[in-house]
C-alpha positions as CSV (number, residue, x, y, z in Angstrom):
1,X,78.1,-61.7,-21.3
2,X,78.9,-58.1,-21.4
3,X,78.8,-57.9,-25.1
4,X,75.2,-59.4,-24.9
5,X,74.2,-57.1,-22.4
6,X,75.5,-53.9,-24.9
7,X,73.5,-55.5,-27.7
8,X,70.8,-55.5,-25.4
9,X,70.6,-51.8,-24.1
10,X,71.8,-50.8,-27.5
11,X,68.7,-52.9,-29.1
12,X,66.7,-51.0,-26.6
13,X,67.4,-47.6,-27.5
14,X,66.6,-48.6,-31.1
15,X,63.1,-49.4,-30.1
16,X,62.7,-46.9,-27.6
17,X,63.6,-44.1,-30.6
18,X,61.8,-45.6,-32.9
19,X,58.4,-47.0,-31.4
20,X,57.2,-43.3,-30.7
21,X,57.8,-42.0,-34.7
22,X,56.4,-45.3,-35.4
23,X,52.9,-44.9,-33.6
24,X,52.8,-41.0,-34.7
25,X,53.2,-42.4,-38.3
26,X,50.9,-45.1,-37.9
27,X,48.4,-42.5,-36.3
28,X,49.0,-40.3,-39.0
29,X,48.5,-43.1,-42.0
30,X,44.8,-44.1,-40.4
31,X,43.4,-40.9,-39.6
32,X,44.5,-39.1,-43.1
33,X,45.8,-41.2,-45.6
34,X,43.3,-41.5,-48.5
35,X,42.8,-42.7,-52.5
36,X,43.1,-39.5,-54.7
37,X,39.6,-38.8,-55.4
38,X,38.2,-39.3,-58.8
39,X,36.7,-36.1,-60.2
40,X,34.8,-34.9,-63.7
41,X,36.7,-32.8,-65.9
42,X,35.1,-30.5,-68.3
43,X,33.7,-26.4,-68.2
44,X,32.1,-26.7,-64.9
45,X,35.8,-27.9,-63.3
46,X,37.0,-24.7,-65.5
47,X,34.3,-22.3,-63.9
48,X,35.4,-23.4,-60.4
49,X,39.4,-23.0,-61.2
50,X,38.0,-19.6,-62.8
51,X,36.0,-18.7,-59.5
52,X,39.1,-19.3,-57.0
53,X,41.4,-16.9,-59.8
54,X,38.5,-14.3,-59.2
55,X,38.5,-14.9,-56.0
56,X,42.1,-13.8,-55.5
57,X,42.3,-11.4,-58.3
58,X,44.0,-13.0,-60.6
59,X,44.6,-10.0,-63.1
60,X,46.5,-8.0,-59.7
61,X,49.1,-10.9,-59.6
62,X,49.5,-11.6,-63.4
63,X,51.0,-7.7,-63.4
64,X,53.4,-8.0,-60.1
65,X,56.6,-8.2,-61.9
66,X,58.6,-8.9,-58.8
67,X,58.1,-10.9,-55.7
68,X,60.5,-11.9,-52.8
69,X,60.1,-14.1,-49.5
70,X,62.0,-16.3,-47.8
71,X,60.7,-20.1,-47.2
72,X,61.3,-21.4,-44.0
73,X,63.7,-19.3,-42.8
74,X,66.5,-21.5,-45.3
75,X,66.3,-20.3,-48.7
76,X,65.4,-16.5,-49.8
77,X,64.1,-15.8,-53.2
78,X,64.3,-12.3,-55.3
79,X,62.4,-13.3,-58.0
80,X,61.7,-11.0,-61.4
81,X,58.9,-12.4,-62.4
82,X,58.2,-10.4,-66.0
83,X,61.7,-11.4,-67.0
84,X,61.2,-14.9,-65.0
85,X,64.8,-14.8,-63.4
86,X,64.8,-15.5,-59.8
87,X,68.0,-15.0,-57.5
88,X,67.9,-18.0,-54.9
89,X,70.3,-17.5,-51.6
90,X,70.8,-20.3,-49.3
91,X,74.1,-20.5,-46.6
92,X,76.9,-18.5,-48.5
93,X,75.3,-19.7,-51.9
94,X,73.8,-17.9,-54.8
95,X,72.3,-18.7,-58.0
96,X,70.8,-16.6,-60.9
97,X,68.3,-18.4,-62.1
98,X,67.2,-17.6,-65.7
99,X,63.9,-19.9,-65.8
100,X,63.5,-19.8,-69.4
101,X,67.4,-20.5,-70.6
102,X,68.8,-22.2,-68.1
103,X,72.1,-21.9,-70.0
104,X,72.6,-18.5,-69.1
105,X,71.9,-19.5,-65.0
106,X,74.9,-18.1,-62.8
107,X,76.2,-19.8,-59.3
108,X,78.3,-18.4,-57.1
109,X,80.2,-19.1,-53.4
110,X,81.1,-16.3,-51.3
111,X,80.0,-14.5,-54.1
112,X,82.4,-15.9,-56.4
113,X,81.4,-17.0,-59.2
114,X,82.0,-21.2,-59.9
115,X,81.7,-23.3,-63.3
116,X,81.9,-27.2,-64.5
117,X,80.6,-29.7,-62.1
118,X,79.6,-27.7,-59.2
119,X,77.9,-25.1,-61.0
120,X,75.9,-27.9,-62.5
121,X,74.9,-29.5,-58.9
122,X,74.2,-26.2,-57.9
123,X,71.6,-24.8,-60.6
124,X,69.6,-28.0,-60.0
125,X,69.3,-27.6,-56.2
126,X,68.3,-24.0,-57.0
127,X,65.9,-25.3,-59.4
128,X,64.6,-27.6,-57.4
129,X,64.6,-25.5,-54.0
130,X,62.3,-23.1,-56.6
131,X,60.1,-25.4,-58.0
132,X,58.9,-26.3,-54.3
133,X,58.6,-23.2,-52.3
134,X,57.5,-21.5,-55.4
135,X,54.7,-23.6,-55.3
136,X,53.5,-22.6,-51.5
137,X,53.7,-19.3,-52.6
138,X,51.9,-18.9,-56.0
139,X,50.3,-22.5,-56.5
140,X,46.6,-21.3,-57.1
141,X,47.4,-19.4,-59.7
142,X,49.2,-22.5,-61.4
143,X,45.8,-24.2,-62.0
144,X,45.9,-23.3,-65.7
145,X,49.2,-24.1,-66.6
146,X,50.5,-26.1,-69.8
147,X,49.2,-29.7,-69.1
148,X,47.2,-29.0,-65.8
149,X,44.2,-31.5,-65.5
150,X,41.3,-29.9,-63.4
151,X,38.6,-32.4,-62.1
152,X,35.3,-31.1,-60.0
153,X,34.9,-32.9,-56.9
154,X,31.9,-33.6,-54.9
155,X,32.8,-33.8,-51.0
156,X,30.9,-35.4,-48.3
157,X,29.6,-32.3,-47.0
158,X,28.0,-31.1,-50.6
159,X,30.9,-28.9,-51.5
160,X,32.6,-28.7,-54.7
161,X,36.3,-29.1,-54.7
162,X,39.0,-28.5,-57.4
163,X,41.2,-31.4,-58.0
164,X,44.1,-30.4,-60.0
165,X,46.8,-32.7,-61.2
166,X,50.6,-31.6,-63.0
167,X,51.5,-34.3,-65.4
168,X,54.6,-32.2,-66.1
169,X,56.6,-29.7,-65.2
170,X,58.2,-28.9,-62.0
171,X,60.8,-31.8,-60.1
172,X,57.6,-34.1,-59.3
173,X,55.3,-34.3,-62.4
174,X,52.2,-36.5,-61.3
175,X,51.3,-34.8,-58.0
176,X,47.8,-33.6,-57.3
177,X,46.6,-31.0,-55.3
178,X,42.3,-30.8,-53.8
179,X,41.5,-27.5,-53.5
180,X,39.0,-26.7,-50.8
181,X,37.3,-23.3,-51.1
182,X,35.1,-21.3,-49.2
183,X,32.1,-20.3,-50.4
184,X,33.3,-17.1,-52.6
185,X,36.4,-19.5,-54.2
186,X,38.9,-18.7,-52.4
187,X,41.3,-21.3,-50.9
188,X,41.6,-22.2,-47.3
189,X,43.5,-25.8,-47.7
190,X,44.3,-28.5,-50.1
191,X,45.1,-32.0,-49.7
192,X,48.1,-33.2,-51.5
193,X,48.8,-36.3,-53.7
194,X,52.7,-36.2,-53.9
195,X,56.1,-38.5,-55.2
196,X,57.5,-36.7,-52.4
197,X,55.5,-37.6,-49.6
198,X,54.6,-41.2,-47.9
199,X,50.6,-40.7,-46.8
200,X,48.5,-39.8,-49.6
201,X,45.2,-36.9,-48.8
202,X,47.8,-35.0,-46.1
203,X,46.4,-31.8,-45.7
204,X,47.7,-28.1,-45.6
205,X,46.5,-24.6,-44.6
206,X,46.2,-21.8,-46.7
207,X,44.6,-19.1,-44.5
208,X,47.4,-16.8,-43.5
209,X,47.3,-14.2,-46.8
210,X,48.6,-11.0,-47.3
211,X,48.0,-8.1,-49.6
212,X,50.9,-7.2,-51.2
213,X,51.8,-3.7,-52.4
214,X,50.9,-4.4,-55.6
215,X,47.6,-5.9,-54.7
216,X,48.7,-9.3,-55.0
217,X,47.0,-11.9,-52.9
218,X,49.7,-14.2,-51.7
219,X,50.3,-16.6,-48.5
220,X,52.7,-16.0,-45.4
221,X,52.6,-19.0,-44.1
222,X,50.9,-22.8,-43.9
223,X,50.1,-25.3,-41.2
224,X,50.8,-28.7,-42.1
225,X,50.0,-31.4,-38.9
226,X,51.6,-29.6,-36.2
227,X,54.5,-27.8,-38.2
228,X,54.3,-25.1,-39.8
229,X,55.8,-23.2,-43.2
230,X,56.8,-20.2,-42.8
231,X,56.9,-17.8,-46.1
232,X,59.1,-14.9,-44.5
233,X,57.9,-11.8,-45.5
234,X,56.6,-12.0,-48.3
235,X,56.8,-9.3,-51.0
236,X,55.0,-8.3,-54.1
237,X,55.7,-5.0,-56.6
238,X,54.7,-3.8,-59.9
């Protein structure tokens, strides 16, 4: 009897910790989850991708050579972007990455520097950890990258949006991104299509923008349901 009643409280704890994220994720599912929108490609989904880089002046970022922030408090990026080697720093880590020959990529512990097997592991965390908060940092001004697909999409309200879709690159080829502009092209949110993610449509802010010191347009921070992403602060030189 007594083991029945432990299996029985212990049963009950199970359900009472996981009804609540249950509902929230049921909630969640019915009030965002959506199809990935189908969209026409072509010039007039080029002119709107060309209106949001105009919008942010995409010339001002394309001559930043440097930027730095730090995502989420966790991993701090010093990123030399005209050379494209970016140091990430996470706990008492370190890795030089060197984006376009990833054979010449250092990693380090306490600052020392480590080889074989661990520097392997290593490099592709840092890779990865870059190839995500990257992303919530300088993601508009991906939309014309090597095998981008750029669809116009006509909302409920009237209003075009960009729907733009990464069949390679990065850790999660495949994912699409709806970009939702206000009326001069610049971005306020998208909706995201991701591996990574379990509802499809979830949407995320991009409102909070800065003005670097090289005139870069670039965001501090997104709202995502009731969570936010912080971007540190976020730095940008010539």
């Amino acid at each position: 009897m007594r083991i029945k009643k432990i299996l029985k409280i212990i049963g009950g704890l199970i359900v009472f910790l996981t009804l609540p994220s249950l509902l929230f994720f049921g909630f969640i599912y019915f009030k965002y989850n959506e199809d990935l929108p189908i969209g026409v490609k072509g010039e007039q989904a080029d002119a709107l991708a060309n209106k949001m880089l105009d919008a942010l002046d995409y010339k001002t970022y394309q001559a930043t050579n440097y930027l730095e922030w730090t995502f989420k408090g966790r991993h701090h990026y010093k990123w030399k972007k005209d050379k494209n080697i970016c140091d990430v720093l996470w706990k008492n880590y370190k890795v030089r990455l060197h984006l376009n020959e990833n054979s010449l990529s250092q990693a380090y512990i306490n600052n020392l520097e480590i080889k074989g097997k661990q520097r392997s592991e290593l490099l592709k965390k840092a890779i990865d950890y870059f190839n995500n908060d990257s992303f919530w940092l300088v993601a508009p001004y991906k939309v014309f990258d090597p095998n981008v697909e750029r669809s116009l999409v006509k909302q409920e309200n009237g209003q075009d949006a960009l729907l733009v879709t990464y069949n390679t690159g990065g850790s999660t080829p495949g994912d699409s991104y709806l970009w939702i502009l206000d009326d001069d092209g610049k971005p306020n949110s998208y909706k995201m299509w991701t591996s990574i993610l379990p509802i499809d449509g979830l949407p995320a802010s991009w409102t909070d923008w800065v003005i670097t010191e090289s005139g870069a347009q670039l965001p501090t921070h997104h709202s995502l349901f009731f969570l936010g992403l912080d971007m540190g602060e976020v730095k940008g030189t010539k």
